[in-house]
C-alpha positions in Angstrom: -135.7 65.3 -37.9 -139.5 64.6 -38.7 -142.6 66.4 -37.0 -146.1 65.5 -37.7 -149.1 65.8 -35.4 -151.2 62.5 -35.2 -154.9 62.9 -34.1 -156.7 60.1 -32.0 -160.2 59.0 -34.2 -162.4 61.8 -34.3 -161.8 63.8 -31.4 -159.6 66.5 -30.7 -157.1 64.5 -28.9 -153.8 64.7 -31.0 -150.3 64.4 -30.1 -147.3 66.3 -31.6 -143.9 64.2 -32.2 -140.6 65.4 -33.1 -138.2 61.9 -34.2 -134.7 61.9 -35.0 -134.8 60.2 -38.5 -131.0 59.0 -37.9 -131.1 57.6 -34.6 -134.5 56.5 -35.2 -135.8 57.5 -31.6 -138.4 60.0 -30.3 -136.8 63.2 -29.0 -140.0 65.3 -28.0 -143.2 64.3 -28.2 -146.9 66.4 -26.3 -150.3 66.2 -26.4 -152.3 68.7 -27.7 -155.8 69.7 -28.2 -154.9 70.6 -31.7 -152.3 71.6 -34.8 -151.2 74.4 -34.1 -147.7 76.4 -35.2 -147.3 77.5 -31.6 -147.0 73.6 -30.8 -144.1 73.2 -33.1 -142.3 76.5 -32.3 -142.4 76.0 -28.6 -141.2 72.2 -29.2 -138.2 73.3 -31.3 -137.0 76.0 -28.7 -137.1 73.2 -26.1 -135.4 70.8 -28.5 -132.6 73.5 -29.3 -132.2 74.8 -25.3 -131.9 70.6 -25.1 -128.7 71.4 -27.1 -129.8 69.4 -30.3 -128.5 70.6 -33.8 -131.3 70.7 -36.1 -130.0 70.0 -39.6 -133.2 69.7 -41.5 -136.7 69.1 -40.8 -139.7 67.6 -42.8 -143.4 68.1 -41.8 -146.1 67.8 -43.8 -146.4 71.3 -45.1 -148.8 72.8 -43.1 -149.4 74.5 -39.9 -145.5 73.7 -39.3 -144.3 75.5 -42.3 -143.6 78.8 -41.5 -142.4 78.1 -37.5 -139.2 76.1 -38.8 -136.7 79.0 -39.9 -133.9 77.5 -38.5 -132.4 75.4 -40.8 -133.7 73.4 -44.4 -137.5 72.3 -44.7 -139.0 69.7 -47.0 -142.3 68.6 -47.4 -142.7 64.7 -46.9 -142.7 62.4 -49.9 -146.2 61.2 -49.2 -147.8 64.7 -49.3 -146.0 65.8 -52.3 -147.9 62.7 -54.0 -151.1 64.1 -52.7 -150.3 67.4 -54.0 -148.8 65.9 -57.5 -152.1 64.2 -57.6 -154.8 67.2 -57.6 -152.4 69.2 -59.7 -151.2 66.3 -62.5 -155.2 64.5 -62.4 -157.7 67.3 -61.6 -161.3 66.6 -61.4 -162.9 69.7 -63.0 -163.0 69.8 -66.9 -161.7 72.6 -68.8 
């Protein structure tokens, strides 16, 4: 499963999706005024009273992190980079 909170331009107007990386389909999906853990937490209850088996979940590290205790966690491929990149190529001189 994949969650990730997409925000609409500038605004506060985002929208949290949960996707089922197999099936690729959208299970769950809400609007929200922001990213917040509560989002994801309340989201995964309703996805597991749904009577899905989560069997691992990747989000992009933040706000999600800590809500997901239910099964295996990894951070997605194209934030690691980000991460790899400030750490391997910083900009400050030593």
């Amino acid at each position: 499963m994949l969650c990730d909170t997409t925000f609409k331009r500038k605004d506060k107007l985002a929208t949290v999706v949960f996707c089922d990386t197999i099936e690729n389909e959208v299970l769950l999906w809400r609007h929200v005024d922001s990213e917040k853990s509560k989002y994801y937490k309340e989201m995964l209850q309703q996805l597991l009273s749904l009577g899905y088996t989560v069997n691992a979940v990747t989000i992009d590290g933040k706000r999600g992190l800590n809500t997901v205790k239910v099964c295996p966690i990894q951070m997605c491929h194209f934030h690691q980079k980000i991460v790899d990149r400030y750490i391997v190529n910083p900009r400050v001189f030593c």
